[in-house]
C-alpha positions in Angstrom: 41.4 -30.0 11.2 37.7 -29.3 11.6 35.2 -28.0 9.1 33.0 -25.5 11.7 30.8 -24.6 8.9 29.8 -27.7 7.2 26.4 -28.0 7.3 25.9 -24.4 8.3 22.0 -22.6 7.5 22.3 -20.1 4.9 22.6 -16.6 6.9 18.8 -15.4 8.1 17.8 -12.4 5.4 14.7 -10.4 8.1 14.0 -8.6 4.8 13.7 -11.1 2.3 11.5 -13.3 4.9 9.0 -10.8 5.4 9.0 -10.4 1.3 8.5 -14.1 0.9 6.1 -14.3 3.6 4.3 -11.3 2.0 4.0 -13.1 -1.1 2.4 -15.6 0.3 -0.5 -13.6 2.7 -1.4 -11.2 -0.2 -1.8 -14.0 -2.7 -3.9 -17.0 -0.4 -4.7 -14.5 2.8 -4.0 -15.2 6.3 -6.2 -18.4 7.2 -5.3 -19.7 3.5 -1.1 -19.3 4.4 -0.3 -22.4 6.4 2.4 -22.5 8.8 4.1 -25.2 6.4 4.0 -23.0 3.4 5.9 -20.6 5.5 8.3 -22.7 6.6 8.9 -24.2 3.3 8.8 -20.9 1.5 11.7 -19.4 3.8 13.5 -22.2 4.6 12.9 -22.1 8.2 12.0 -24.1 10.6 8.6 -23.7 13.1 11.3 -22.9 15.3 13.1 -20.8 13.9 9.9 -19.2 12.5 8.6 -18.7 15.7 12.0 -17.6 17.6 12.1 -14.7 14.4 8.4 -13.9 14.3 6.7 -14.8 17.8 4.2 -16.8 15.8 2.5 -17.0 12.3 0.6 -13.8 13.3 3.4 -11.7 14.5 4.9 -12.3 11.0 1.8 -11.5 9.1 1.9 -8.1 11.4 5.0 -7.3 10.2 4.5 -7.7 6.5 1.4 -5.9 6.9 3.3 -3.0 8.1 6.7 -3.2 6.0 4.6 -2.8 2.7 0.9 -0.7 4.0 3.0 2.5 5.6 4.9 3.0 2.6 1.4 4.3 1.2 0.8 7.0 4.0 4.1 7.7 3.7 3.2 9.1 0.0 0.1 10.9 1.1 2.5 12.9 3.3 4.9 14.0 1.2 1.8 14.8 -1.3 0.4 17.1 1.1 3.3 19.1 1.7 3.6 20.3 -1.8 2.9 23.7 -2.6 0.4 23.2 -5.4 -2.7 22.0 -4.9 -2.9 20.3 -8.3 0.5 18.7 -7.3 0.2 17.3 -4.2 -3.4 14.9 -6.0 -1.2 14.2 -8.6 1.5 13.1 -7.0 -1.1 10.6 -4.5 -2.4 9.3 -7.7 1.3 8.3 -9.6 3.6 8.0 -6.8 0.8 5.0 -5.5 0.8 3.5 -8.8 4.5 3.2 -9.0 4.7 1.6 -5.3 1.1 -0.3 -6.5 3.6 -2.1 -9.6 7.2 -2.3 -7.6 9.4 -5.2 -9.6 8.3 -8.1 -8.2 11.7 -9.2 -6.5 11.3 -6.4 -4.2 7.4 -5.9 -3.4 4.6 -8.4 -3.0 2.3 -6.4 -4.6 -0.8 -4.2 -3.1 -2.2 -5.3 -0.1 -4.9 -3.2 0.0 -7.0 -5.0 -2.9 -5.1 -8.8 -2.1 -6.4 -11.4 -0.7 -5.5 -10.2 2.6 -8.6 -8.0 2.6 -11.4 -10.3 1.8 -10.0 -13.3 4.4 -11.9 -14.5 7.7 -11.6 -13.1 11.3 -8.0 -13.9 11.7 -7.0 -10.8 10.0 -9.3 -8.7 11.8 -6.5 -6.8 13.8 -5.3 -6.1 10.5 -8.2 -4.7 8.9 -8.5 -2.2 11.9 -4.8 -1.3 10.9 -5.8 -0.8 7.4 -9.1 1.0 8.2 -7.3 3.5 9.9 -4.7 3.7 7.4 -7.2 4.7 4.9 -8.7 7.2 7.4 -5.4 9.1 8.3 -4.6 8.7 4.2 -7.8 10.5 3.6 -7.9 13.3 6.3 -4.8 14.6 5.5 -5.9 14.7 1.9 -9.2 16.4 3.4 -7.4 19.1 5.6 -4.6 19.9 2.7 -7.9 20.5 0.1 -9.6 22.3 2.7 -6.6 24.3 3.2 -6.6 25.1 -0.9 -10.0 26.8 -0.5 -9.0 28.7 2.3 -6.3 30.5 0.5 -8.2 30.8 -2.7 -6.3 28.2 -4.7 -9.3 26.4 -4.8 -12.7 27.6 -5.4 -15.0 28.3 -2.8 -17.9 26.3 -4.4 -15.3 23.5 -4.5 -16.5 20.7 -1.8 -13.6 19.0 -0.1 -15.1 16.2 0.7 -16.5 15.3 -2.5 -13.1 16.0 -4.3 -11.7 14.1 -1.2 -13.7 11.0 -2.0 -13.5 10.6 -5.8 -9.6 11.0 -5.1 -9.6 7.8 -2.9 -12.3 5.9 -5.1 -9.7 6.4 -8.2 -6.7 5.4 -6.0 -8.9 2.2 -5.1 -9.7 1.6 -8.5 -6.1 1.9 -9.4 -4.9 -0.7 -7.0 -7.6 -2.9 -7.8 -6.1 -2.8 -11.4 -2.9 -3.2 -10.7 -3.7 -6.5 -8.4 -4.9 -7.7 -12.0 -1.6 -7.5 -13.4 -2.5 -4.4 -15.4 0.7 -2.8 -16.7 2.1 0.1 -15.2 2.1 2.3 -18.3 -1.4 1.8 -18.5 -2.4 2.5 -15.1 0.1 5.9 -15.1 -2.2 6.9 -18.1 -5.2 6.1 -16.5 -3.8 8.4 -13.6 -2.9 11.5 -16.0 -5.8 10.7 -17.6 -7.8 11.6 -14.4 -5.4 14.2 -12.7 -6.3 15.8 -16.3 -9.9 15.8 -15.9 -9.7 16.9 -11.7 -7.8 20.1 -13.1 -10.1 20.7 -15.9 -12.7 20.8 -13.5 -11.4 23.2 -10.8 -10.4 25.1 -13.9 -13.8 25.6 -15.1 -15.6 26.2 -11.2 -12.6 29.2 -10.4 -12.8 31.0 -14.2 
């Protein structure tokens, strides 16, 4: 009698690779994550790497985009609220909750890792992000422009200004959140500004 699975490799977990992997890009960036650290951190081998992946790039790729489209995804679903006042408060928590996800299921924020300050090998991926930012904040544009055109908004109101100190707090916030800055704190921080945004349109439309 035979024992077929002595010896076997420990089934392949896709998901839990690309976590791992993740891990390891946000926190040392793409020319600073060797191809050994990979291996050794997901228990593959190059081969198997490779065979998975396509190549040390292909994996970085695919974390990049596992854990960056979750954040248009939230700008989307922002916009499509009725409310003005809901839809920029709903960018500014629901990022800070994905910003601070438990550890065992999120690498943390790519946007302010250590992805984004690396050399020319992640230059595909700062175009990705670049444009991820832009699609992020036009669609943030269009839905405030929208608000002035049906009055919900006042006319002296400028979109893009309100536009841009929207996306300079949620930059701020995942820069914070990158330094281990609890997630109570940053979700008052967030109030704290949605607050002030309101009190301000408040004041322009009485």
């Amino acid at each position: 009698m035979t024992a077929h699975n002595r010896g076997r490799p420990r089934a392949f977990d896709r998901d839990r690779a690309i976590l791992d992997a993740a891990r390891l890009f946000w926190r040392r960036g793409y020319s600073g994550t060797s191809t050994r650290a990979l291996t050794a951190t997901l228990g593959l081998s190059t081969s198997s790497l490779y065979a998975a992946f396509g190549s040390k790039a292909g994996l970085f790729e695919e974390a990049v985009r596992t854990y960056a489209e979750r954040y248009r995804e939230i700008y989307q679903q922002a916009v499509a609220e009725e409310d003005i006042r809901t839809a920029i408060e709903r960018i500014l928590i629901d990022s800070v909750h994905e910003f601070t996800q438990p550890d065992d299921t999120h690498p943390g924020c790519l946007i302010s890792s250590a992805v984004m300050t690396d050399s020319t090998g992640t230059l595909d991926t700062s175009a990705y992000v670049a444009e991820l930012h832009r699609s992020n904040e036009q669609a943030l544009l269009r839905r405030i422009e929208r608000a002035i055109q049906d009055g919900d908004l006042a006319a002296g109101v400028s979109a893009v200004v309100l536009t841009g100190f929207i996306q300079a707090l949620w930059h701020g916030l995942s820069v914070r959140s990158n330094l281990d800055t609890p997630r109570e704190d940053l979700i008052e921080a967030a109030q704290l500004a949605h607050e002030l945004i309101c009190q301000q349109l408040t004041s322009t439309t009485s």
